[in-house]
C-alpha positions in Angstrom: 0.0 0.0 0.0 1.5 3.5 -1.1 1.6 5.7 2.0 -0.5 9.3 1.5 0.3 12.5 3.3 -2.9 14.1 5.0 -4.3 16.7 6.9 -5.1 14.9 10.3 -7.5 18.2 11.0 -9.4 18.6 7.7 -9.5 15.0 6.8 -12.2 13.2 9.1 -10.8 9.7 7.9 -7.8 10.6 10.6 -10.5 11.2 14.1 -12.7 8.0 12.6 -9.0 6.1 13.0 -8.2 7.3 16.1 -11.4 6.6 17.6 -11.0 3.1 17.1 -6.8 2.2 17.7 -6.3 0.6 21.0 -3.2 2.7 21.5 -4.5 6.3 20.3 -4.0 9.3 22.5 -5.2 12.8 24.2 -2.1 13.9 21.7 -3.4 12.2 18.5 -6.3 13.9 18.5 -7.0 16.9 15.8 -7.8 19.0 18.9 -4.6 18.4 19.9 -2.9 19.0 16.7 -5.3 22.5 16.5 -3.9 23.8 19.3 -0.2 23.2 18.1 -0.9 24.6 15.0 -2.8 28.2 16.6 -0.1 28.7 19.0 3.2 28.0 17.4 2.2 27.9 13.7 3.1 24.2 13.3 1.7 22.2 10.2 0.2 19.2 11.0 0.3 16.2 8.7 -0.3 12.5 8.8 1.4 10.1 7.2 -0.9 7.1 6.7 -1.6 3.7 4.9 -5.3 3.0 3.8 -6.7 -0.3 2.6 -9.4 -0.7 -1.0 -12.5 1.1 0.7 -9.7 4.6 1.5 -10.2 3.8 5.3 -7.1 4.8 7.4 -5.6 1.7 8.6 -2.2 2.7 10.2 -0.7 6.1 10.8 2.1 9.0 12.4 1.0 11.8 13.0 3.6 14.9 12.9 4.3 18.1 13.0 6.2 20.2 11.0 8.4 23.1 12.8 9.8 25.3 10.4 12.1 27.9 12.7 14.9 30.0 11.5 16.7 29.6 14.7 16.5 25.6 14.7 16.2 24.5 11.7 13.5 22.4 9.9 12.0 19.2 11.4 9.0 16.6 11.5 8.5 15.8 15.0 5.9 13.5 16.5 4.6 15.1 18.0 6.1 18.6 19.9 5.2 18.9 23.7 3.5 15.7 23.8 5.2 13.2 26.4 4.5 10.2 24.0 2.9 9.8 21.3 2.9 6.3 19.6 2.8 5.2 16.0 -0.6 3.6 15.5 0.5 0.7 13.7 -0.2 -3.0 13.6 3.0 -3.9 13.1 6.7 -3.5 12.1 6.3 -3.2 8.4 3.9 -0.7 8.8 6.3 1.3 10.8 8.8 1.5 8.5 6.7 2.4 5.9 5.6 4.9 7.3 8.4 6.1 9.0 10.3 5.7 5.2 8.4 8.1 3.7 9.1 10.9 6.4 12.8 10.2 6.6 12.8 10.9 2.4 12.2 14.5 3.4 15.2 13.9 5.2 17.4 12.4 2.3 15.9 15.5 0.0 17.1 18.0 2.1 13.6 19.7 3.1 14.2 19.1 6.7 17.4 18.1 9.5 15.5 15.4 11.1 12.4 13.4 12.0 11.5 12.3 15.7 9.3 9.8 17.4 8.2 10.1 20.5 7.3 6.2 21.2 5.7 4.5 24.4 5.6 0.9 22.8 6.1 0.8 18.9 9.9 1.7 18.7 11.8 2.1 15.0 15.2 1.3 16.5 17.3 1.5 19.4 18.3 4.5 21.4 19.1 5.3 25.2 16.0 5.5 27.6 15.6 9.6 28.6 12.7 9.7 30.7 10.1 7.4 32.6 6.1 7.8 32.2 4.1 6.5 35.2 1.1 5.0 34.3 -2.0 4.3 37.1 -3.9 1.6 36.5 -7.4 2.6 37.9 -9.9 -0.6 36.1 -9.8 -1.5 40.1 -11.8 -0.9 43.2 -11.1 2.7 45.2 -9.3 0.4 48.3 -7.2 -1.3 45.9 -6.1 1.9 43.9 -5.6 3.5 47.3 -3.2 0.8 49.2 -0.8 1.6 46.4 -0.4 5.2 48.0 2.4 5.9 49.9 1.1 6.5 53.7 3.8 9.6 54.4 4.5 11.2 51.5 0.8 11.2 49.8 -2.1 9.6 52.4 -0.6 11.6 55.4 -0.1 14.6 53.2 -3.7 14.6 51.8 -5.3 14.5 55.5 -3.4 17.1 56.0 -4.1 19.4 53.3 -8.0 18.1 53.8 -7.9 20.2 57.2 -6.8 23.5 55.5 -9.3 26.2 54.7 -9.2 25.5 51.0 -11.8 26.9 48.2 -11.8 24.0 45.2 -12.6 25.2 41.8 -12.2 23.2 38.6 -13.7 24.0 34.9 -12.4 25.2 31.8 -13.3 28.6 32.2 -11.0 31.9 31.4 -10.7 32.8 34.8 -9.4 29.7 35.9 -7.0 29.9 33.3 -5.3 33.2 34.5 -5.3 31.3 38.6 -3.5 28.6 36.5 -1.1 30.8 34.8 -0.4 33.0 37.3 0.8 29.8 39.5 2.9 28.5 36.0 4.8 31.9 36.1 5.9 31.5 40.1 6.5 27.7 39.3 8.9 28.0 36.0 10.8 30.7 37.7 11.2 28.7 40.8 13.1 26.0 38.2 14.3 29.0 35.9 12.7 27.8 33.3 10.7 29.8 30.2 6.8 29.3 30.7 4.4 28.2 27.6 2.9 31.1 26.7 -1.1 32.1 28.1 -2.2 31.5 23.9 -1.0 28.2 24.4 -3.2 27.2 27.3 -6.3 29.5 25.4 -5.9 27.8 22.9 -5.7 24.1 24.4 -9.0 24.8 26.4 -10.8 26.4 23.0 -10.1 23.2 21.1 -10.3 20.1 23.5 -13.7 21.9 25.5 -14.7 19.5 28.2 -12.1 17.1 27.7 -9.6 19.7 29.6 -10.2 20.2 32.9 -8.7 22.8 35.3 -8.1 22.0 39.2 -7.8 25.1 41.7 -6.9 25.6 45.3 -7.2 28.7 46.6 -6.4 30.2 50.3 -8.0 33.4 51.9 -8.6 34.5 47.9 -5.0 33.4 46.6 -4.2 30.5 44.2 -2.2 27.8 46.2 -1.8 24.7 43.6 -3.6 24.1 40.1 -3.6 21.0 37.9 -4.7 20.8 34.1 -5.8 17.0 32.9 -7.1 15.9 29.5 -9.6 13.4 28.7 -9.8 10.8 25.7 -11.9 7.8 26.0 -11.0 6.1 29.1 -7.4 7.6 29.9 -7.6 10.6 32.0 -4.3 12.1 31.3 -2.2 14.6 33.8 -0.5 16.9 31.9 0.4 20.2 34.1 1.1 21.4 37.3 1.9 24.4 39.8 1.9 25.7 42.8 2.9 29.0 45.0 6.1 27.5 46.9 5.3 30.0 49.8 2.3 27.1 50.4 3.6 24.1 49.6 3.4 22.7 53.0 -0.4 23.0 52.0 0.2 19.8 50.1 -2.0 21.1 48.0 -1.2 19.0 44.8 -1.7 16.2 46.7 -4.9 17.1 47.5 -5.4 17.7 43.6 -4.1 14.5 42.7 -6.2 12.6 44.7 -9.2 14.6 43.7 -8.3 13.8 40.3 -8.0 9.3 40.8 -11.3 9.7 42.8 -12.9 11.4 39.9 -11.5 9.2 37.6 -12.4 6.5 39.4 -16.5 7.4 39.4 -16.3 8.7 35.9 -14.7 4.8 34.6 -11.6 5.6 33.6 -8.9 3.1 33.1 -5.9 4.7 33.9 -4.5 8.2 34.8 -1.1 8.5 33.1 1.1 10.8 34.8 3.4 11.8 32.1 6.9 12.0 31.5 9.7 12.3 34.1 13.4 13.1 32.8 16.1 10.4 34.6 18.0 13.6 35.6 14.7 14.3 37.6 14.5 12.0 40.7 12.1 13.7 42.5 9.8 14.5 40.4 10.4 10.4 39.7 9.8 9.9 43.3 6.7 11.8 43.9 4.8 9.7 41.1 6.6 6.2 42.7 4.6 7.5 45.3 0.9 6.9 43.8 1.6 3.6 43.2 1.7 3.8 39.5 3.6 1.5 36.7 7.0 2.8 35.3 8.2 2.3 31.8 11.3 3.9 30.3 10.7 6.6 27.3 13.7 6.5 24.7 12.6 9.0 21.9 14.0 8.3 18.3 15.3 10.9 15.6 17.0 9.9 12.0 19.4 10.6 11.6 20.8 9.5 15.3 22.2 12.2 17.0 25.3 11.2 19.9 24.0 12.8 23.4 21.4 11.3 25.3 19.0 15.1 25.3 18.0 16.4 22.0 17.3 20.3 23.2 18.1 19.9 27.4 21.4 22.0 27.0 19.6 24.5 24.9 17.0 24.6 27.7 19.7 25.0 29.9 21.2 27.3 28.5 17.9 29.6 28.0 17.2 29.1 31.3 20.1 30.6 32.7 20.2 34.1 31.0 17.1 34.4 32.6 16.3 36.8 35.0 13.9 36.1 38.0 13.4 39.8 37.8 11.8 40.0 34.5 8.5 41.4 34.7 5.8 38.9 34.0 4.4 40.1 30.5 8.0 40.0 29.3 8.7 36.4 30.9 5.6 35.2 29.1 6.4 36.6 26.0 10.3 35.0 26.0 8.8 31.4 27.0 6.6 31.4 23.8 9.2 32.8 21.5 11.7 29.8 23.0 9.1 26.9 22.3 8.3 28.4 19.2 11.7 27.5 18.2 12.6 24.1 20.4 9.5 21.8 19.4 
């Protein structure tokens, strides 16, 4: 079967496909894909093998990031902590995968990357862990696999603070939200995602993105954002004011979050990504008593050192003033991810 190039937006053959592969994501989805494409002027594309009636049978979905700065790339798929070929098998992989790496061998862009939780093209070092919850259990059951210092004791704690819960999807809760990213990326020195990106998440996915506040005496404390897609309940970002994090008031969000899950039917809460040079943030998900598996991306051609942009991040992150006034902060962090997708 020739492999065809499509638009994974326009072309409704692409949502019909996802809606019915075992292993499709939050991140396949064209709402997904919108948002990529409004904020950082990414072209989506699919490359995909149909069978006689024209139906999608296997796909990749990427994105092309054209930047001056860095060069141009297909990557599947930019700030997504995974996102898996949807193939039935290794032949259709490389099929697929052939057909992006020509643009490659012609010169019209530096690489191609995979971000791959099970279908892998080759070999290349592990760079990160996702945890993984498995919730198709009873509430006890989920629950005994939380740690009884560092999350049970925490959330009793944090149950007996004066706390005002708000969750929704609403623009208001967005700025809470931000205004928590800003504190927590310059904590870690790190650029934020811009506000459009998070406007523009909540515009496209609706009620599959939800937003999780605490607030004390009128101030934001912790927020959470998690995405919905069939049964997966995915947790995606996180903050928090560190002048309250003996609140524990993430914990209390998490926790919020499995019990939700829990009554809604969900399978499993994935908690993302976790870079190896990150222990505790590898810690803090051990914690919940969710599954590990190592995350080895893969780009052709192979490039020697394990990150692909952690020294540029670096590198960013240190010219960076915890000064800077907000609006100018903001505007830095889109401009950088703009240009390391």
């Amino acid at each position: 079967m020739p492999v065809l190039r499509i638009d994974p937006i326009a072309d409704g053959r692409w949502r019909e496909f996802i809606n019915t592969h075992p292993a499709a994501s939050i991140f396949h989805t064209p709402e997904w894909l919108e948002a990529l494409r409004r904020t950082y002027d990414f072209i989506p594309v699919a490359c995909v093998l149909t069978n006689a009636e024209h139906r999608i049978v296997a796909g990749i979905p990427f994105c092309e990031v054209h930047s001056r700065l860095t060069g141009r790339r297909m990557v599947s798929l930019p700030f997504s902590d995974h996102c898996d070929p949807l193939v039935h098998d290794k032949n259709d992989l490389t099929a697929l995968l052939a057909e992006a790496q020509q643009n490659v061998t012609k010169g019209r862009f530096k690489y191609v990357e995979l971000r791959p939780l099970t279908m892998h093209p080759g070999e290349s070092q592990p760079m990160a862990v996702v945890h993984r919850l498995h919730l198709a259990r009873s509430w006890d059951q989920v629950r005994n696999g939380f740690h009884k210092n560092h999350v049970v004791r925490r959330h009793a704690h944090a149950q007996q603070q004066a706390l005002l819960y708000e969750e929704g999807c609403s623009d208001a809760l967005i700025r809470k939200f931000y205004e928590l990213l800003l504190l927590t990326r310059r904590k870690h020195r790190l650029p934020p995602q811009p506000m459009a990106w998070f406007q523009n998440l909540s515009r496209s996915l609706g009620d599959r993105l939800k937003i999780r506040v605490l607030s004390k005496d009128g101030l934001p404390v912790a927020s959470t954002i998690t995405l919905s897609f069939k049964t997966v309940r995915t947790y995606k970002y996180s903050c928090s004011n560190p002048k309250f994090n003996s609140i524990a008031g993430t914990v209390l969000l998490i926790w919020r979050t499995i019990e939700d899950a829990l009554n809604e039917g969900a399978s499993e809460l994935d908690l993302g990504r976790s870079d190896l040079d990150n222990p505790g943030l590898i810690a803090f998900k051990d914690h919940w008593g969710a599954a590990k598996s190592p995350l080895a991306y893969y780009r052709f051609p192979q490039r020697s050192g394990r990150k692909l942009h952690k020294s540029a991040v670096a590198s960013f992150a240190k010219r960076l003033l915890v000064s800077i006034p907000d609006p100018v902060f903001s505007a830095l962090g889109g401009l950088f991810y703009k240009h390391a997708a």
